[in-house]
C-alpha positions as a Python dict, from the first residue, in 0.01 Angstrom:
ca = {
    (1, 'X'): (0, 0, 0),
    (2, 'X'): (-193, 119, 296),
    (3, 'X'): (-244, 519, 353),
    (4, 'X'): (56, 735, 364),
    (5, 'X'): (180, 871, 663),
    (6, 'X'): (441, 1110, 542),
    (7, 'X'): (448, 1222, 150),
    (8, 'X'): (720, 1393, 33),
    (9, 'X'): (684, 1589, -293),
    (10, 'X'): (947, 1788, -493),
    (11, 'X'): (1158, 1865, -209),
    (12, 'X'): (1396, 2108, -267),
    (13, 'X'): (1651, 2268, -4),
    (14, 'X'): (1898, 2476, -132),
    (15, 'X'): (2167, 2655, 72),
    (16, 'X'): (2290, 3026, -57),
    (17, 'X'): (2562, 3141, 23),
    (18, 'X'): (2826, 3423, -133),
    (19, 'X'): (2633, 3419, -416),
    (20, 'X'): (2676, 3008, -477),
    (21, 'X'): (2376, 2800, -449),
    (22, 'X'): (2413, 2421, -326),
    (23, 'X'): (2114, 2234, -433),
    (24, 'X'): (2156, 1977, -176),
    (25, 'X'): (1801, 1810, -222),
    (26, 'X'): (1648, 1875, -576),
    (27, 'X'): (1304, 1725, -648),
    (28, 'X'): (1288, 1477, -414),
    (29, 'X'): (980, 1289, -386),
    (30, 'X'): (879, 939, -196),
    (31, 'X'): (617, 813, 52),
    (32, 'X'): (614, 641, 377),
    (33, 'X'): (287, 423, 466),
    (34, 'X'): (194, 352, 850),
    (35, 'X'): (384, 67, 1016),
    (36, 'X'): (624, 31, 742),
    (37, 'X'): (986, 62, 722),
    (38, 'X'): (1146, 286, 398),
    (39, 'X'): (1519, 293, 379),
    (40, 'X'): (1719, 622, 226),
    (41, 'X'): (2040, 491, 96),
    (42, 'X'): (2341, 669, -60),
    (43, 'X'): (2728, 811, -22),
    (44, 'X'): (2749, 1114, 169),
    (45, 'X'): (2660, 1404, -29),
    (46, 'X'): (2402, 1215, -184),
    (47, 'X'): (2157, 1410, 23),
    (48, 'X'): (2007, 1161, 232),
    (49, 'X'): (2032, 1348, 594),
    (50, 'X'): (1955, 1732, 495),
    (51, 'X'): (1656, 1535, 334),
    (52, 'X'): (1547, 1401, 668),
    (53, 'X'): (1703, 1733, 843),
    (54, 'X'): (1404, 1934, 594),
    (55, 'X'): (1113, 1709, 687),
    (56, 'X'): (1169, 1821, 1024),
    (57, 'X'): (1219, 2157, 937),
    (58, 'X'): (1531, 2171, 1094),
    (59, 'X'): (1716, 2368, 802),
    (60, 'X'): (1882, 2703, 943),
    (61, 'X'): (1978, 2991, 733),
    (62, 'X'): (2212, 3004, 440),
    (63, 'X'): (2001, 2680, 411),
    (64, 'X'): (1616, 2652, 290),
    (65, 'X'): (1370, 2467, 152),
    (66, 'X'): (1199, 2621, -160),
    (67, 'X'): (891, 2705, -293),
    (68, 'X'): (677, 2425, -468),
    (69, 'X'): (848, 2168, -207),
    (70, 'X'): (578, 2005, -6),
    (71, 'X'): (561, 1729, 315),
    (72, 'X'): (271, 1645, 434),
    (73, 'X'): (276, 1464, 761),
    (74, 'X'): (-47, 1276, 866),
    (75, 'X'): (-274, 1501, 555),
    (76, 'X'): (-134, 1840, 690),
    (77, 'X'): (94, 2092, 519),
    (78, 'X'): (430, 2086, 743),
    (79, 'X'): (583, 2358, 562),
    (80, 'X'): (259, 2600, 597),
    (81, 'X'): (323, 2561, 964),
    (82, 'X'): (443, 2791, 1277),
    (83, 'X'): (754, 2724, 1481),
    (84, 'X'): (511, 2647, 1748),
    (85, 'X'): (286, 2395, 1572),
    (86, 'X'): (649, 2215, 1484),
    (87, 'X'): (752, 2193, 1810),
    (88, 'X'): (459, 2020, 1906),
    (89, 'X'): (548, 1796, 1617),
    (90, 'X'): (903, 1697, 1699),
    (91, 'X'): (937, 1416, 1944),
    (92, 'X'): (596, 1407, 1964),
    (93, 'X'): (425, 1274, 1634),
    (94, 'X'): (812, 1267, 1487),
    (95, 'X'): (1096, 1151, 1622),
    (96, 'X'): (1473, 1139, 1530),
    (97, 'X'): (1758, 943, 1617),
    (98, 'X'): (2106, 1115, 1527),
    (99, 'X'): (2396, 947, 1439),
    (100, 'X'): (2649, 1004, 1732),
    (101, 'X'): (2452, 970, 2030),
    (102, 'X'): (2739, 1144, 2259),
    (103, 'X'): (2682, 1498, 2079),
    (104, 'X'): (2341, 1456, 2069),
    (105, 'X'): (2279, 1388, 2464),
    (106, 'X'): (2369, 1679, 2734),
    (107, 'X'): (2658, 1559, 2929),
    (108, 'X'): (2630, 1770, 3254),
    (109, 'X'): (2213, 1575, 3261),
    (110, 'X'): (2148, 1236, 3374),
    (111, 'X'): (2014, 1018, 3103),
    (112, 'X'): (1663, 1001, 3237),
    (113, 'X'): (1653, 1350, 3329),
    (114, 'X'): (1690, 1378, 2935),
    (115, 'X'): (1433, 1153, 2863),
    (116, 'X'): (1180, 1281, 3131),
    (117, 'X'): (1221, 1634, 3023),
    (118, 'X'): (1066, 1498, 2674),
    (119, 'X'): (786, 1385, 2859),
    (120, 'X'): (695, 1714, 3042),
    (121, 'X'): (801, 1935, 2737),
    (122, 'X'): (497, 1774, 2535),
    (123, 'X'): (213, 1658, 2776),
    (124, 'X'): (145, 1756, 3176),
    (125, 'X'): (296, 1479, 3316),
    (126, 'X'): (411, 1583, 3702),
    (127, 'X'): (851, 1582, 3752),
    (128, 'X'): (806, 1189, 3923),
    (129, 'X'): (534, 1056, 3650),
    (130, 'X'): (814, 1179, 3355),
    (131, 'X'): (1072, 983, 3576),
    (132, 'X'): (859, 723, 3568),
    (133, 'X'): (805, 682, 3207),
    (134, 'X'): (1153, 720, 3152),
    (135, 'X'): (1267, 428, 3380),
    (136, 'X'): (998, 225, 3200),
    (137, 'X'): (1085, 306, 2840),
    (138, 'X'): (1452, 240, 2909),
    (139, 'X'): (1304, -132, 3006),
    (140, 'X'): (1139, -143, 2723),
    (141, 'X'): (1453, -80, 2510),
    (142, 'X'): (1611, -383, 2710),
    (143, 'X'): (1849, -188, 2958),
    (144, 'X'): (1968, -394, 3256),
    (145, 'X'): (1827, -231, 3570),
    (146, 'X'): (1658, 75, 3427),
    (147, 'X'): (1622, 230, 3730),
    (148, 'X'): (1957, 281, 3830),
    (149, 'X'): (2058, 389, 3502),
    (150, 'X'): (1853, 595, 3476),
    (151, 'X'): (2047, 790, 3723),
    (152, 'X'): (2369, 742, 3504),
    (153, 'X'): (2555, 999, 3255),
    (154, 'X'): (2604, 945, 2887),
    (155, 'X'): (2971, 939, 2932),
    (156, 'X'): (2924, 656, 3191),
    (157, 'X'): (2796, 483, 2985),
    (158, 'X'): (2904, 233, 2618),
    (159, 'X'): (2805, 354, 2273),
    (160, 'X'): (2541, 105, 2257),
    (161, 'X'): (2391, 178, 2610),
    (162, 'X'): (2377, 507, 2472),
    (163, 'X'): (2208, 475, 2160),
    (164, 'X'): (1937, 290, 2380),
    (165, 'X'): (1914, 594, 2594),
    (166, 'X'): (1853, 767, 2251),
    (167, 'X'): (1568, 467, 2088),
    (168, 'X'): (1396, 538, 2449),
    (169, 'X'): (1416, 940, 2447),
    (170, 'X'): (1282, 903, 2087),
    (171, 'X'): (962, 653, 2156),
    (172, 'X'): (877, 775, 2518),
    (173, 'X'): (554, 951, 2329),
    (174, 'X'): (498, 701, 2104),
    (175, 'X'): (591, 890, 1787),
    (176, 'X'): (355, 753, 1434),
    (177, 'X'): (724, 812, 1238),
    (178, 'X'): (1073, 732, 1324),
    (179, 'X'): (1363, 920, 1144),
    (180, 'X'): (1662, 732, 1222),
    (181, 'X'): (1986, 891, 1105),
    (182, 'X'): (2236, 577, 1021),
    (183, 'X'): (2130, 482, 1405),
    (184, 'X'): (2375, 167, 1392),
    (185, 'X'): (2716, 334, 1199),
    (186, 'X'): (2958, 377, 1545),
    (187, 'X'): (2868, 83, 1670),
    (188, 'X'): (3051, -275, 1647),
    (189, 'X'): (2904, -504, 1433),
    (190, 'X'): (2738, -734, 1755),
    (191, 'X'): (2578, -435, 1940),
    (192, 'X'): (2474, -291, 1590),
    (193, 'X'): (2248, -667, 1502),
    (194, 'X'): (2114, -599, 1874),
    (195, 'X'): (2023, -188, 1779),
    (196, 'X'): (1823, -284, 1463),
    (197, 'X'): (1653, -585, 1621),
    (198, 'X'): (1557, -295, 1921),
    (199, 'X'): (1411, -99, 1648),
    (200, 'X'): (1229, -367, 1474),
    (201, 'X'): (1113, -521, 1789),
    (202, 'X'): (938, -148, 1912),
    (203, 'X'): (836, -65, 1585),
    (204, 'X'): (567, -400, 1589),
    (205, 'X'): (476, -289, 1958),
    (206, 'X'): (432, 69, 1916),
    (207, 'X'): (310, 30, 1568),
    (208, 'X'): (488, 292, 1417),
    (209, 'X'): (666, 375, 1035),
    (210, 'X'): (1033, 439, 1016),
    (211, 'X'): (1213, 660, 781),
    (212, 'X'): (1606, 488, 772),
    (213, 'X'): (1917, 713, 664),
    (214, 'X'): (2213, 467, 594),
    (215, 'X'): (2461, 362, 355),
    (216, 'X'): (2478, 30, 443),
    (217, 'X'): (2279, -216, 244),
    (218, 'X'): (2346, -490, 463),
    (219, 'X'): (2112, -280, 695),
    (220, 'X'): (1840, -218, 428),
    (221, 'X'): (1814, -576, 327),
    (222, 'X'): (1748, -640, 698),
    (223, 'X'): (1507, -389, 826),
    (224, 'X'): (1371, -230, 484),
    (225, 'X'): (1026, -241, 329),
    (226, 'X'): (1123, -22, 34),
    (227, 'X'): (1394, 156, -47),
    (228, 'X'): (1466, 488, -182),
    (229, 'X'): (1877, 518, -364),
    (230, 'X'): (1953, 886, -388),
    (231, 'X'): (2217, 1051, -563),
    (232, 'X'): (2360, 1403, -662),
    (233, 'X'): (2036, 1555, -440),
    (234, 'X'): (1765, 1288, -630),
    (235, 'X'): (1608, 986, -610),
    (236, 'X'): (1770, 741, -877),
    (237, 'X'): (1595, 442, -817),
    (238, 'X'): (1268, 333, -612),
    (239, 'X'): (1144, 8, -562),
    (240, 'X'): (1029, -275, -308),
    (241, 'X'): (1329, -428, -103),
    (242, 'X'): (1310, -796, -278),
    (243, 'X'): (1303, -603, -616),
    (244, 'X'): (1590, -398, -550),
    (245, 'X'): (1827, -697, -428),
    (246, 'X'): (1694, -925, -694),
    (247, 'X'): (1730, -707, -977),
    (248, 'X'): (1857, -338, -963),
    (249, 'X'): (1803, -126, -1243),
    (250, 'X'): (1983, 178, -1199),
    (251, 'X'): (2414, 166, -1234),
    (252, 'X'): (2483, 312, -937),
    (253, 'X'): (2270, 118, -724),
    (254, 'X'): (2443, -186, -894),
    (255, 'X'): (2773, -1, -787),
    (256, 'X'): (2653, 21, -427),
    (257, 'X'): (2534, -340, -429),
    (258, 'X'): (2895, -498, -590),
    (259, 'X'): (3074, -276, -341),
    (260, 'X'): (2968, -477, -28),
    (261, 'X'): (3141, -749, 100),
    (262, 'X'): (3037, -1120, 7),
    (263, 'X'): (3123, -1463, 191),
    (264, 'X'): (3178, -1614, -124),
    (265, 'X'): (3410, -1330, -290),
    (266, 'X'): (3727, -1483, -370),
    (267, 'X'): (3991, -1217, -292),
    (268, 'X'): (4020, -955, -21),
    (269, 'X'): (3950, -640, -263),
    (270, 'X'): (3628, -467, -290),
    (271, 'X'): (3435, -388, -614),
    (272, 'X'): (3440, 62, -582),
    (273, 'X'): (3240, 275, -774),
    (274, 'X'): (3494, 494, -967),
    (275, 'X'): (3543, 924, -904),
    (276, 'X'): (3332, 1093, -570),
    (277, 'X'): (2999, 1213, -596),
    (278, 'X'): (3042, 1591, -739),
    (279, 'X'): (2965, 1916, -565),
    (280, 'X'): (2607, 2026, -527),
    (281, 'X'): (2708, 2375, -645),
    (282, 'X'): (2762, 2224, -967),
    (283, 'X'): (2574, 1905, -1061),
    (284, 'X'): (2689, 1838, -1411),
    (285, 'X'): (2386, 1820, -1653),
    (286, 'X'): (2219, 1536, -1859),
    (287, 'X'): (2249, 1201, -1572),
    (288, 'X'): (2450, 1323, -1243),
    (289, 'X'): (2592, 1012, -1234),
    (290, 'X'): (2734, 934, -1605),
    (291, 'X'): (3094, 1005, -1535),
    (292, 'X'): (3106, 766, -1291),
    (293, 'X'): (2905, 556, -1519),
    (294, 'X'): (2966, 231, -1717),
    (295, 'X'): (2725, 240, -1995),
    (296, 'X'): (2721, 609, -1985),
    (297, 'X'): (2658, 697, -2344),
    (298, 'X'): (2570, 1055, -2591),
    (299, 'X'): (2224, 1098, -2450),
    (300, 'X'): (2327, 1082, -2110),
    (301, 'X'): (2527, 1385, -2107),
    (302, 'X'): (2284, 1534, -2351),
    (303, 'X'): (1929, 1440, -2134),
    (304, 'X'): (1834, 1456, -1751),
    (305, 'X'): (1705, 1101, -1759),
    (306, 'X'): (1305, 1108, -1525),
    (307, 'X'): (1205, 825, -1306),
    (308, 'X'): (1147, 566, -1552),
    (309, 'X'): (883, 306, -1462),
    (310, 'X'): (1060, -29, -1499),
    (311, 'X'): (782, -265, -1299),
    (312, 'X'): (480, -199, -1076),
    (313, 'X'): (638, -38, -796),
    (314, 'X'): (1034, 24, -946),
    (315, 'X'): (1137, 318, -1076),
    (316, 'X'): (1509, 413, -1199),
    (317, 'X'): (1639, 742, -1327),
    (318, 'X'): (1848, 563, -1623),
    (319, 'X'): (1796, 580, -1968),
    (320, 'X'): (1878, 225, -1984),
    (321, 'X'): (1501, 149, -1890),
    (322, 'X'): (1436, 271, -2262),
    (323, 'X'): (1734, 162, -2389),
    (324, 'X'): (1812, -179, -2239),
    (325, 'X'): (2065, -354, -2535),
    (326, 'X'): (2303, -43, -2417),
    (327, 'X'): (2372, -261, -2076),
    (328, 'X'): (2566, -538, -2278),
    (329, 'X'): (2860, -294, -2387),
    (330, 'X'): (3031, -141, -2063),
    (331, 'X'): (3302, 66, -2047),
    (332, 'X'): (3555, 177, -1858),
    (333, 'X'): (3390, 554, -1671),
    (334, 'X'): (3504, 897, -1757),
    (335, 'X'): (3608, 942, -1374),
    (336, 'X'): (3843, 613, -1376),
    (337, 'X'): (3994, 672, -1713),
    (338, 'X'): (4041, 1038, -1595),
    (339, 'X'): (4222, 896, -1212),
    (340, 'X'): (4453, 675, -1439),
    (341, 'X'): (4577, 951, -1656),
    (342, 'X'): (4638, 1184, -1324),
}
């Protein structure tokens, strides 16, 4: 793997409030290497965007990240760092794309007003060379005559003109990491294959890595490098793309994979992972994810299973990776067997 970009080490951001505490990332740990693309993947609550909200330092109060959490962004410290030197961070050297580009853009500002104003926030550009590079990076992003809509507003516009509008306010400084925030979810399922072939298409021009928040593995398996699965506020599994769709190790990731639809699948009803992820306030101990759990056996609610190393670059937080003849007897989860009885 080439030199990381972004490493992310024992991140933990808890929020306090009335004397509760909501560990909504706990020891979260991955890399992200120039030029490639790492996918986040999990249900909400998993974790996934106050993960990608914290690298950003973007956490407001009850909320914070803790101490022994570290991100370092290009060799430097982000979380030794002033307001200031983050500002001159954000959109500049890291970029994010939200999810719902209509609460994200200003609605009384024309589109490349918004993007300009990123221009002349972070460098000296003059008011018409801002315009400028706005018109030309909403070209870029494939928008039919640029110029003159540039001069639109968001609400004149379609959700997928406007996630453009949001790729191009994103990469107008040509950012070295991309955090996009499940960039494609409102969007149908043609204008969402034109979005991620966008991204892909910029990310070999500009040469840049991209950090991807989804849930949808249909997404990961087409844009992804390696993935990271997160559940109950950790990492469960980490491993190369191929090696995660070939063979995944951890039973929730095998949950997420059965759950999506197939061409082949004989009748209209979808494989589900049993119960809802639980609170953060209260992750239960031993495995978060055991009552939810096929295999899920003694040790697992007696032992808080690590990241096991199950082949040169996979990891899974199962104690199946020790205890592999335990995979050939499921049973029915604690969280189904409880539903049926309710």
């Amino acid at each position: 793997m080439s030199e990381s970009l972004l490493r992310v080490n024992d991140l933990r951001t808890y929020f306090h409030d009335a004397g509760a505490i909501a560990r909504a990332v706990d020891g979260v740990s991955f890399d992200v290497a120039r030029g490639e693309t790492v996918a986040v993947v999990g249900e909400s609550g998993s974790g996934k965007s106050v993960t990608a909200l914290s690298i950003l330092r973007l956490i407001r109060n009850p909320g914070r990240i803790e101490a022994g959490s570290s991100i370092l962004f290009e060799g430097r410290e982000m979380l030794g760092l002033s307001e200031k030197e983050m500002r001159d961070i954000r959109g500049n050297r890291i970029a994010m794309i939200f999810q719902e580009p209509m609460s994200a853009l200003n609605p009384v500002l024309t589109v490349g007003e918004q993007i300009a104003e990123v221009v002349r926030v972070h460098t000296d550009a003059s008011r018409h060379e801002a315009w400028e590079r706005a018109v030309e990076m909403l070209a870029l992003t494939g928008m039919s005559d640029p110029r003159e809509r540039a001069t639109a507003y968001p609400h004149e516009m379609s959700g997928g003109m406007r996630q453009r509008v949001m790729i191009a306010m994103a990469l107008v400084l040509r950012p070295a990491l991309l955090i996009a925030d499940e960039p494609t979810t409102a969007l149908d399922v043609t204008i969402q294959a034109q979005i991620l072939e966008l991204l892909q298409k910029l990310q070999e021009q500009l040469g840049m890595a991209v950090l991807l928040i989804t849930h949808d593995l249909g997404v990961v398996a087409e844009v992804a490098d390696r993935v990271v699965v997160m559940y109950g506020g950790e990492v469960v599994e980490r491993a190369t793309v191929t090696e995660l769709f070939d063979s995944p190790q951890h039973p929730y990731t095998e949950g997420l994979m059965n759950a999506m639809p197939r061409l082949d699948q004989k009748t209209a009803r979808l494989t589900t992972i049993p119960g809802i992820v639980p609170p953060s306030t209260s992750w239960p101990g031993g495995c978060r994810f055991r009552d939810r759990c096929a295999y899920a056996w003694e040790r697992c609610e007696m032992e808080h299973p690590p990241l096991y190393a199950v082949g040169e670059n996979h990891e899974s937080r199962c104690h199946l990776a020790i205890e592999p003849d335990r995979r050939q007897s499921p049973h029915e989860p604690l969280a189904a067997r409880a539903g049926a009885h309710q």
